[in-house]
C-alpha positions in Angstrom: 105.2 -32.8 -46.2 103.2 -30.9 -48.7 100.6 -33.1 -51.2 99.2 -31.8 -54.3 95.8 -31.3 -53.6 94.8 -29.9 -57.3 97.4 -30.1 -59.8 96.9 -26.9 -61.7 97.7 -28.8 -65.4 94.7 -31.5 -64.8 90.9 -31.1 -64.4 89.9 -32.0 -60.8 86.8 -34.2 -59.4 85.4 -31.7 -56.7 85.3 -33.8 -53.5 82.5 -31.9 -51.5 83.7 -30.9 -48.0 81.7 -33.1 -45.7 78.6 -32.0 -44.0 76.4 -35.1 -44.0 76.4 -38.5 -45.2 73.6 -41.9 -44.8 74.1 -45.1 -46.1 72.2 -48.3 -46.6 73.4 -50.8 -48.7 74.6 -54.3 -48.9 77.4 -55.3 -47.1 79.3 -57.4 -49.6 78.8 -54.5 -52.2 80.6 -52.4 -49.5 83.2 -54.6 -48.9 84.2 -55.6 -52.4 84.3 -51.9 -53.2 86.4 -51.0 -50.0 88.8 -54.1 -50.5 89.5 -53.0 -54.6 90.3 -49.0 -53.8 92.0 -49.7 -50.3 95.0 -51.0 -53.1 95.8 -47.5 -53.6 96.2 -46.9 -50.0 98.9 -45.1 -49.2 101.3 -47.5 -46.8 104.5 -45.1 -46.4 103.2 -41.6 -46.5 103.4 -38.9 -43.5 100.4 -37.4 -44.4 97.4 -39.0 -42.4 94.6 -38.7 -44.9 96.8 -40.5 -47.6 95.8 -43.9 -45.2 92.0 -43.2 -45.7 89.0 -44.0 -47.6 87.3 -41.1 -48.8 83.1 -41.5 -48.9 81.2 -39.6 -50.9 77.6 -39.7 -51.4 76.2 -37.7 -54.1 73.4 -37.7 -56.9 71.7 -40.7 -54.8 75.3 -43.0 -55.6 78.3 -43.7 -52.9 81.3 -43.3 -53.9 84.5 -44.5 -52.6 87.9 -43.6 -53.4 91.6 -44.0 -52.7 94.9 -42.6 -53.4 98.8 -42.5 -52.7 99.3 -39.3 -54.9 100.6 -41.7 -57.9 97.9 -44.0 -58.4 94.3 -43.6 -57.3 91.0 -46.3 -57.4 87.7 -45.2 -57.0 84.0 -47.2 -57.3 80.1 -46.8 -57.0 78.2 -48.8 -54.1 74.5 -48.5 -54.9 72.1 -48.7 -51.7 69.8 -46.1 -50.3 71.8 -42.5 -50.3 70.6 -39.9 -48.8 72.4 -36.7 -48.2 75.5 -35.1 -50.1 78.7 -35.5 -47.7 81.7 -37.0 -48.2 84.3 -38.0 -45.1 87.3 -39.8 -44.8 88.0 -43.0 -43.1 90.9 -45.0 -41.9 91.1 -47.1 -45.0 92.4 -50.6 -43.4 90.1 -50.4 -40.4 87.0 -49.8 -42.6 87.8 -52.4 -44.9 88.3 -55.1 -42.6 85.3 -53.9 -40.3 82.9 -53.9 -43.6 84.2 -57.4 -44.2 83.5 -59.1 -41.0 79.9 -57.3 -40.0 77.3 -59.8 -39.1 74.4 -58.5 -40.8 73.7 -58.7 -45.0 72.5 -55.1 -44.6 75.1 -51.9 -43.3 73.9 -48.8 -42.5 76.6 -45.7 -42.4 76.0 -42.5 -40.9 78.2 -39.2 -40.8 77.1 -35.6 -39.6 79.7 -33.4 -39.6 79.9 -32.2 -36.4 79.6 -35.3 -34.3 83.1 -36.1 -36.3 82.3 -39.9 -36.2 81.1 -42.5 -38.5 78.4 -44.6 -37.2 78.3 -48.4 -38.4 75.1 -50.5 -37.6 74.8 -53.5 -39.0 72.3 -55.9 -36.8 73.2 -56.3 -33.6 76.7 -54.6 -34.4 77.0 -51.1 -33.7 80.8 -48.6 -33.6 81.5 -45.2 -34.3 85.0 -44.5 -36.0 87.0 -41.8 -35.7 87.6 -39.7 -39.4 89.6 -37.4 -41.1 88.6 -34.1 -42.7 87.0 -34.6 -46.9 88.8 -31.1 -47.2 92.2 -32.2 -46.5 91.6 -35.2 -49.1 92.9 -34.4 -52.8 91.3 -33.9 -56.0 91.5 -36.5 -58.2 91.6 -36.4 -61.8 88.0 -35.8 -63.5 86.3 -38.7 -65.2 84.8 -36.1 -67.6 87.2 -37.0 -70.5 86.9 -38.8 -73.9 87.2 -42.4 -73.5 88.2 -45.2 -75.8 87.5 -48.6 -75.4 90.5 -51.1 -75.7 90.0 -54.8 -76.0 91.0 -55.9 -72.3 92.6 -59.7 -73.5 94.7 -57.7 -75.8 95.5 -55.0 -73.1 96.0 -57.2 -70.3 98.3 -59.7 -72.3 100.6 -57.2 -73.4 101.0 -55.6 -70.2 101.6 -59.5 -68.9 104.4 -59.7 -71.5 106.6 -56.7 -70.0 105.8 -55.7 -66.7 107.8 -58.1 -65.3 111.0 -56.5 -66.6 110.1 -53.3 -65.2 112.4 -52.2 -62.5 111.8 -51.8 -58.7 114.3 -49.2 -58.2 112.6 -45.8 -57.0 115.8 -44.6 -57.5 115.4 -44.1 -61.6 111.9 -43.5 -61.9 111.5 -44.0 -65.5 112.2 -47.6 -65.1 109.9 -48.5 -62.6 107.7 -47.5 -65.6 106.2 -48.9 -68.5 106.3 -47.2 -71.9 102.7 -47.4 -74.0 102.4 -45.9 -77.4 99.0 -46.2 -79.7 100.0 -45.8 -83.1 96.5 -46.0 -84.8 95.3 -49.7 -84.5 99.0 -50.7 -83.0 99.8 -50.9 -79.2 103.5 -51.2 -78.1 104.5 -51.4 -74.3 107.8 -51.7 -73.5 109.9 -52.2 -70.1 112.9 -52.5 -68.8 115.5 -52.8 -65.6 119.0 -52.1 -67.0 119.5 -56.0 -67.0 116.4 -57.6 -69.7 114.4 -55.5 -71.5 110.7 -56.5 -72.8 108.8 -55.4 -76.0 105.7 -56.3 -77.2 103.3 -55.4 -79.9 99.8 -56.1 -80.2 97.7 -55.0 -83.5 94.3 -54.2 -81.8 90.9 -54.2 -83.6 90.4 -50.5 -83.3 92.4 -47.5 -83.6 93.6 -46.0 -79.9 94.0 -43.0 -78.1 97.1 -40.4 -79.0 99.1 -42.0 -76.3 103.1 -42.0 -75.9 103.3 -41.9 -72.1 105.5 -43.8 -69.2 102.9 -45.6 -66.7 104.0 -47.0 -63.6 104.4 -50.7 -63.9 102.5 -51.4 -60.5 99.3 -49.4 -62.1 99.2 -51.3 -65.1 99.7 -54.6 -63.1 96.8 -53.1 -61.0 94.5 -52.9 -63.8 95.0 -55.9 -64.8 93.8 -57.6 -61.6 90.9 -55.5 -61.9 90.2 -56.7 -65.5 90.7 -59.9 -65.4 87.9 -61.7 -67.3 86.3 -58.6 -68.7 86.0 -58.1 -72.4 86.9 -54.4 -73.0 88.8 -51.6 -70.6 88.0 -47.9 -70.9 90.8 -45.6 -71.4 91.0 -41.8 -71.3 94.2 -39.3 -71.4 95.0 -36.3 -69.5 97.3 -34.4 -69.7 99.4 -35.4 -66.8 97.4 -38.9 -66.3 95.6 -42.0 -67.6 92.6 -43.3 -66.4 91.6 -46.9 -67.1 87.8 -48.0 -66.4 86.6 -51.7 -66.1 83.1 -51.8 -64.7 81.9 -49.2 -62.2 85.9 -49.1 -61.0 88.0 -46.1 -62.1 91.9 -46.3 -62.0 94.0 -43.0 -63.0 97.8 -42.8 -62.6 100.4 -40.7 -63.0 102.2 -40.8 -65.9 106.3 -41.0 -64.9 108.4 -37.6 -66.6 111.5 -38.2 -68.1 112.5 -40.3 -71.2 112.8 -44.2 -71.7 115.7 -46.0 -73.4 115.7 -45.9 -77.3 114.7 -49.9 -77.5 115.6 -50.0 -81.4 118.7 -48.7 -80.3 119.4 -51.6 -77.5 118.1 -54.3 -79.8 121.5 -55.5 -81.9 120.7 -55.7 -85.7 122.9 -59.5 -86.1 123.2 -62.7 -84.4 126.1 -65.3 -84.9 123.8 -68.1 -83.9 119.7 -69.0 -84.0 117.7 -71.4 -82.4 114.2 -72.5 -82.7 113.0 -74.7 -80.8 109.9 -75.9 -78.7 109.0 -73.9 -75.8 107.6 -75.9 -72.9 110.6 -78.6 -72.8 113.1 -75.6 -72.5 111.1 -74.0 -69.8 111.0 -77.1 -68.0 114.9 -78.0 -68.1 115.5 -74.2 -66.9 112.8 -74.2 -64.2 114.4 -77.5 -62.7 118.5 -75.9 -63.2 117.2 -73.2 -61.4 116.3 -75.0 -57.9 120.3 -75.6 -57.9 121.0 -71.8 -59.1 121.2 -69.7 -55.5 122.5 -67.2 -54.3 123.0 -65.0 -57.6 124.4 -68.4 -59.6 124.1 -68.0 -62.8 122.5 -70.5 -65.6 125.2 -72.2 -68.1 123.9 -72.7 -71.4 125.8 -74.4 -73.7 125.0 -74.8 -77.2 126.8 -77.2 -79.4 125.8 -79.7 -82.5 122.4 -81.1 -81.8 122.3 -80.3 -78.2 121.4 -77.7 -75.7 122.9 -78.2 -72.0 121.5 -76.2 -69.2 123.6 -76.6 -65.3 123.9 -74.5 -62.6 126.3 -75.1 -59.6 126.1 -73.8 -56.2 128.6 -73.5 -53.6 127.3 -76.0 -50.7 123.9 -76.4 -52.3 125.3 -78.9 -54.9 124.7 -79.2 -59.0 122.5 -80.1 -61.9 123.0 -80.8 -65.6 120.6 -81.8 -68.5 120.9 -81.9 -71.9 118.0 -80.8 -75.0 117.9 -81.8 -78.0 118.2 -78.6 -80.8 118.9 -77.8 -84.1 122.0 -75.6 -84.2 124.9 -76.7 -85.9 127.4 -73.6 -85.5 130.2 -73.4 -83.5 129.7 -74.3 -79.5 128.6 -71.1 -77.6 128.9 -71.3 -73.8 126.8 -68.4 -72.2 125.4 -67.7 -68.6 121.8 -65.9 -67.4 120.2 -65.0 -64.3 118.0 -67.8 -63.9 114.9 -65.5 -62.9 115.3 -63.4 -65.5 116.1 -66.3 -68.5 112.7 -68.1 -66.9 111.2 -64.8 -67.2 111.7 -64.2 -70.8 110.8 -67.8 -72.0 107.6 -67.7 -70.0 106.0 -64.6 -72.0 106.4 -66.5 -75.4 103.4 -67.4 -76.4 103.1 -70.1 -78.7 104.6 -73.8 -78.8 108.5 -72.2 -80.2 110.8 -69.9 -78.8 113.8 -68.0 -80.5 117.0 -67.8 -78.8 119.3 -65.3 -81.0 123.0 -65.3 -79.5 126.2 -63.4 -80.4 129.3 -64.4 -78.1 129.3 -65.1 -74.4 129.3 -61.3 -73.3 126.7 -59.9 -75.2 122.9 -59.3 -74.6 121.1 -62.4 -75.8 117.5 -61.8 -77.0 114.5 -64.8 -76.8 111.6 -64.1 -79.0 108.6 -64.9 -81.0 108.2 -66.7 -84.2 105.7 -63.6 -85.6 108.3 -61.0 -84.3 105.5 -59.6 -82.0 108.0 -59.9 -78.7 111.4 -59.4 -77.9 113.4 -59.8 -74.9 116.8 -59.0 -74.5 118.8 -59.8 -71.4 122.3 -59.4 -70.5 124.5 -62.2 -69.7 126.7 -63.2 -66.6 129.9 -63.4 -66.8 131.4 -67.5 -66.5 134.2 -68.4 -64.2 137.0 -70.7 -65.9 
């Protein structure tokens, strides 16, 4: 299998071929750092070095980094440096070793030609078996202009959509997530063929220039990483993004190819429109749903004054309740995917939800009072 090792179209980080490498530093320092990047550990790829931890001391800082070609993770570990080496280490084993040394204090070791890394750590001592820094790839360089994004807002959003991003390798562009800055404006946008997510978020500041598809699991990445911080650094390559919180880089690809004109999908007219409160909807569909297995579908019916949610399965048995709405059209029986309905109600925020409806076989779209977020999802087709 051939890997990239310096895209020609991007400016690369230099990762020094190794020569030598000494460590002292803190071992819950090490191990936080080793436990954040080892996410972007490759767990499928042929190509050994894709499973390792690249080290890289440099300018009196460590560095660690990761990648799986789509998505890398790198951070600093301050301590004593000495030397300018980088090597490569089994990712997994390192990360759990770091964790489970005895001693506050580690102390790493690498000369090139013994072709080991020494731990110490008290009374602990191991060399480990490494890979060559050469065969490592380039990552993208951090050398770029970056803006900073209020993370709350940036996280939220992402929370809104990424869960109707699809899982399917097969069609790349919708394992994606499609961000756009338009001056202060952020729009992100996902979707699996079945629901389809969209939400905008007016920021405080104007963005990047950024109309890119990011894959969903990077974005979901980030946000672990930047949960609780205030702001998120964001710079744009030309082939990649990378997103700072802290001392922790991520950069991603972004995904070629073009996603679905949403304005297109959304329809412009409903026969019928609900408002009503949020949580007590949520609550009736989360316990319909214990009874909706193996692919059952949700039946919503809407009639004068009342919402009824039931689901029936085959040797698992059934459940009804009723709601209490304002609609006073004609009675509209529809069926969802309970995952995906319970889905789209849970990234409304607010105390009311939308539900716009058109007849039994087309999309019906839940949404939020302000307009800010829309989610569309297909229906299931009723027996009798």
């Amino acid at each position: 299998m051939d890997i990239d090792i310096a895209p020609s179209d991007v400016a690369a980080t230099d990762l020094a071929p190794a020569t030598e490498l000494r460590v002292t530093c803190a071992r819950d320092d090490l191990a936080s750092a080793l436990g954040i990047v080892a996410r972007a550990l490759s767990s499928r790829s042929a190509v050994q070095v894709l499973t390792g931890i690249h080290l890289q001391a440099e300018g009196g800082k460590l560095t660690v980094a990761a990648t799986d070609m789509e998505v890398s993770l790198r951070a600093s570990v301050g301590g004593e440096i000495a030397g300018d080496g980088a090597v490569v280490v089994p990712g997994r084993l390192l990360a759990d070793l770091v964790r489970l040394l005895p001693d506050p204090s580690v102390a790493l070791t690498f000369n090139e030609g013994d072709g080991v890394l020494e731990v110490i750590s008290g009374s602990y001592a191991s060399k480990v078996n490494v890979f060559s820094a050469e065969d490592f790839p380039r990552l993208p360089s951090l050398d770029v202009s970056l803006h900073t994004i209020d993370a709350p807002a940036l996280l939220g959003t992402i929370d809104k959509v990424a869960r109707a991003a699809s899982r399917d390798e097969s069609r790349p562009v919708l394992t994606g997530i499609l961000v756009r800055f338009e001056g202060d404006k952020l729009t992100m946008a996902a979707t699996d063929s079945y629901r389809l997510s969209v939400k905008e978020t007016t920021l405080g500041e104007s963005g990047p220039e950024l109309d890119a598809i990011i894959p969903a699991r990077a974005l979901q990445e980030l946000a672990r990483l930047a949960a609780g911080a205030e702001t998120v650094s964001l710079g744009v390559h030309e082939n990649h993004v990378l997103l700072g919180v802290g001392d922790v880089w991520l950069t991603s690809r972004r995904i070629d190819g073009q996603f679905p004109n949403y304005n297109q999908l959304l329809p412009e007219s409903f026969e019928a429109e609900v408002t009503t409160p949020r949580a007590p909807l949520l609550e009736v569909v989360r316990r319909a749903s214990v009874m909706a297995q193996r692919n059952s579908p949700l039946r919503l019916r809407f009639a004068e004054g009342e919402l009824s949610v039931s689901a029936q399965t085959q040797d698992v048995g059934e459940a009804r309740e009723s709601l209490g709405i304002e609609y006073a059209g004609e009675p509209i029986e529809i069926g969802f995917n309970p995952d995906f309905l319970r889905d789209g109600l849970e990234a409304v925020a607010g105390d009311t939800v939308q539900l716009r409806l058109i007849n039994p076989l087309r999309p019906g779209l839940i949404a939020a009072p302000d307009e800010s977020f829309w989610y569309l999802i297909m229906p299931i087709r009723l027996a009798g």
